[in-house]
N, C-alpha and C positions, 0 to 999 in steps of 0.2 A: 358821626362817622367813626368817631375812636371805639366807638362803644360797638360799631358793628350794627347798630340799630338804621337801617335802612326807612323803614315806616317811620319813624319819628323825623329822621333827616327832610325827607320831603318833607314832616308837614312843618317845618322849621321853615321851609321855603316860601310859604303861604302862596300857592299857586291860585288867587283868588279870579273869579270870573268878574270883580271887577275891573280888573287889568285890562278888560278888553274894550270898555267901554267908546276908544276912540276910533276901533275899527267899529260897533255896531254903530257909532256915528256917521261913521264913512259912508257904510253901506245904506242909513239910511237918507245921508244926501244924494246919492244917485239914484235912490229908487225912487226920492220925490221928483228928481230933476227928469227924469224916466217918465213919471205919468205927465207931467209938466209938458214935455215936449212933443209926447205922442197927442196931447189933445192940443197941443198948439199947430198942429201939422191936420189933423181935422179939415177936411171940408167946408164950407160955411151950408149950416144946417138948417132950413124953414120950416116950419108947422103949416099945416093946409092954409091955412089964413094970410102966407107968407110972412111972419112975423120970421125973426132968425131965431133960433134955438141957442143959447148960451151954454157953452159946455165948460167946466172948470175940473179939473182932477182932487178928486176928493182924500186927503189921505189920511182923513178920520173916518173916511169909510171903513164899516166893519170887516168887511173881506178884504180890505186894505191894509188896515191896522194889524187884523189875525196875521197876515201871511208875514208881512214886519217883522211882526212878536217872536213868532214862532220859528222863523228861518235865524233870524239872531241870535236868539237862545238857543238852537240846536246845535249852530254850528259851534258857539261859545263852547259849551258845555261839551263837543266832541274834542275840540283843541285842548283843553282842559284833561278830560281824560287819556287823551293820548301823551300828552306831556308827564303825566305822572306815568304813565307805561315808560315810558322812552327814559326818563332820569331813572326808572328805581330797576330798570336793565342797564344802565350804563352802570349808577352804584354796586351794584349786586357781582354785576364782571369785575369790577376793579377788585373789591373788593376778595372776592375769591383768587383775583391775580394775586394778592398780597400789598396793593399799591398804596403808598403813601395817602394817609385821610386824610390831609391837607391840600395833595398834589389832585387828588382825587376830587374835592370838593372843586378845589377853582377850576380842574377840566371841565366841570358840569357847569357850571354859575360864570365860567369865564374870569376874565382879568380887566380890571381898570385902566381904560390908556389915561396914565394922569395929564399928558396935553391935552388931549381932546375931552376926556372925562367920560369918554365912554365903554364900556366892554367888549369884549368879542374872545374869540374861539372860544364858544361854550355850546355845550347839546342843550340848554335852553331854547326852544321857541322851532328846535327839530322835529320831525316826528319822529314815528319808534322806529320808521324804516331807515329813515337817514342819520338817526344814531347810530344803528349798526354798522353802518357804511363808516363813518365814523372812528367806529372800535376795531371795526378792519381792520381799515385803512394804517391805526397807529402800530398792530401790531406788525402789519407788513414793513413798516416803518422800524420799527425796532428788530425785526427778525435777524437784518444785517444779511439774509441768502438772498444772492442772486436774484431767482425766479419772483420772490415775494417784490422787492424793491419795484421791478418790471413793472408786477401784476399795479405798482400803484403809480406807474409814471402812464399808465393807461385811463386813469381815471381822469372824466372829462371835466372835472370840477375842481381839481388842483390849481395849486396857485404855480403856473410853469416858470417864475421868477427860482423856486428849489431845483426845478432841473438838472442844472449842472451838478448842484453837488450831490443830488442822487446818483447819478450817471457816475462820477467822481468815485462814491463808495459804491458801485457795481465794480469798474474798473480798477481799483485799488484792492478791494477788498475788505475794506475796513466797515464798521460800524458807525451810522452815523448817531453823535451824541444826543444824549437823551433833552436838554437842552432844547436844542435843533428841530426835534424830532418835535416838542410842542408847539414849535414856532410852527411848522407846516402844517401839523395838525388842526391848529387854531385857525390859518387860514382856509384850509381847506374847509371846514365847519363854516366862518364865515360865508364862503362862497356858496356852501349850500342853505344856509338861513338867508342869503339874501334871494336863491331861485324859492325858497317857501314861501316869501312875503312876494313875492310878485305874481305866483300860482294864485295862492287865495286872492291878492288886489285882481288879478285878472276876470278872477272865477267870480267872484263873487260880485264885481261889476259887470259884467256877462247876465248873474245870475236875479239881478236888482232891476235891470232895467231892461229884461227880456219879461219879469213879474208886474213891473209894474204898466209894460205897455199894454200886455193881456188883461189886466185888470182895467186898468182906462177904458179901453171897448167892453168890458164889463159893465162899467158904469156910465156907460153911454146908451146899452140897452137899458139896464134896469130904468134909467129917464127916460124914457121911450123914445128919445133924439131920432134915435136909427134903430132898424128893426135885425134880429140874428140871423135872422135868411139874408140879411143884404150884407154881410161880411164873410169871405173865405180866407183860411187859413191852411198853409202849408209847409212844407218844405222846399227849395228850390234845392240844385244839384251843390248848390255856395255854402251850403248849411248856415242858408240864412231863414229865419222865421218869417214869412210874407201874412199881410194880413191887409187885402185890399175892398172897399168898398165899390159895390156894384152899381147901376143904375148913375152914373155919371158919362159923358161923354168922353170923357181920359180917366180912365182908373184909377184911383188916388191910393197910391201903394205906399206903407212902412212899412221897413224888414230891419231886423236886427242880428247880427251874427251870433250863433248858438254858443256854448261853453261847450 
């Protein structure tokens, strides 16, 4: 950062995609627990003979495996590339602002709470839209004008504990210290790194075990258990995903709500 070298800064950071590996773990315990459950919820199935049909969710199934693989590493590899977007515009501003390399650095990467040992107020783990919000946000913060101060006691992701003393240097008039000005900042940024992680934990359980129920009845055809004319799949008005078997005397319905 002293040097002005931006490119090198990041790769100093090692934003490596194995960082990730305990949300691809997450996601893939829900998507086992996902087919797991949709064939536990199954009908009890007989072959002409009436023998019962044994159905188990396979998740060394190849079209099982693929969608795993390949939904994990995309998403990895998106978070990834958008975090190197997001840090080398937050550098690249400060930078041009003239800002302290050091001040600069730990805005990015955060600060150590030494009780707890952990970090926060950092554009780490933002994306590139909610950095900018971010970089706004501090300059309306430091503007010290009226209208700007406003414009960030409007923001729904503040931590309203600052309030007062916004309001304080609206009605006063003064500047609030720069200081201060990090402390809000950093909560603010927290506040939005914790709406990220509970977007992707939503989404992406949503997105696991809406995959792995459609595949279940995948692999209940391909055994020939039950045949693909005897399942309809839709929409209802819930946006929820229906997927019921026919030829029963009570409809044996599972739906899952959509992301």
């Amino acid at each position: 950062m002293e040097r002005g070298d931006v490119k090198d800064a990041i790769a100093a950071m090692n934003l490596d995609e194995a960082a990730f590996r305990p949300l691809e773990e997450a996601i893939r315990q829900a998507y086992n627990g996902g087919g797991v459950a949709t064939v536990g919820q199954m009908p009890a199935l007989r072959d002409p003979s009436g023998l019962q049909v044994v159905l188990r969710w396979d998740a060394r199934n190849l079209t099982a495996e693929t969608w795993l693989r390949e939904h994990s590493a995309q998403l990895v590899t998106n978070i990834v590339a958008d975090q190197q977007v997001a840090i080398c515009a937050a550098f690249s501003e400060r930078l041009a602002r003239g800002s302290n390399p050091t001040r600069t650095a730990l805005e990015v990467v955060g600060r150590v709470n030494r009780v707890t040992g952990r970090g926060g107020g950092r554009v780490i783990g933002l994306t590139t839209v909610q950095s900018g919000y971010v970089a706004r946000a501090r300059d309306e913060l430091l503007s010290g004008e009226p209208d700007q101060l406003r414009a960030y006691l409007n923001r729904k992701r503040r931590d309203k504990r600052f309030d007062r003393t916004i309001t304080a240097a609206i009605r006063d008039g003064k500047p609030i210290p720069t200081n201060l000005v990090a402390r809000i900042i950093g909560r603010y940024s927290d506040s939005l790194l914790k709406l990220r992680a509970d977007t992707i934990g939503l989404h992406e359980t949503f997105a696991a075990l809406g995959a792995s129920k459609d595949i279940a009845f995948q692999q209940a055809i391909a055994k020939g258990a039950v045949r693909a004319e005897a399942i309809t799949k839709g929409w209802n008005t819930r946006r929820r995903i229906i997927l019921a078997f026919r030829g029963w005397s009570m409809p044996i319905i599972l739906a899952w709500t959509g992301s």
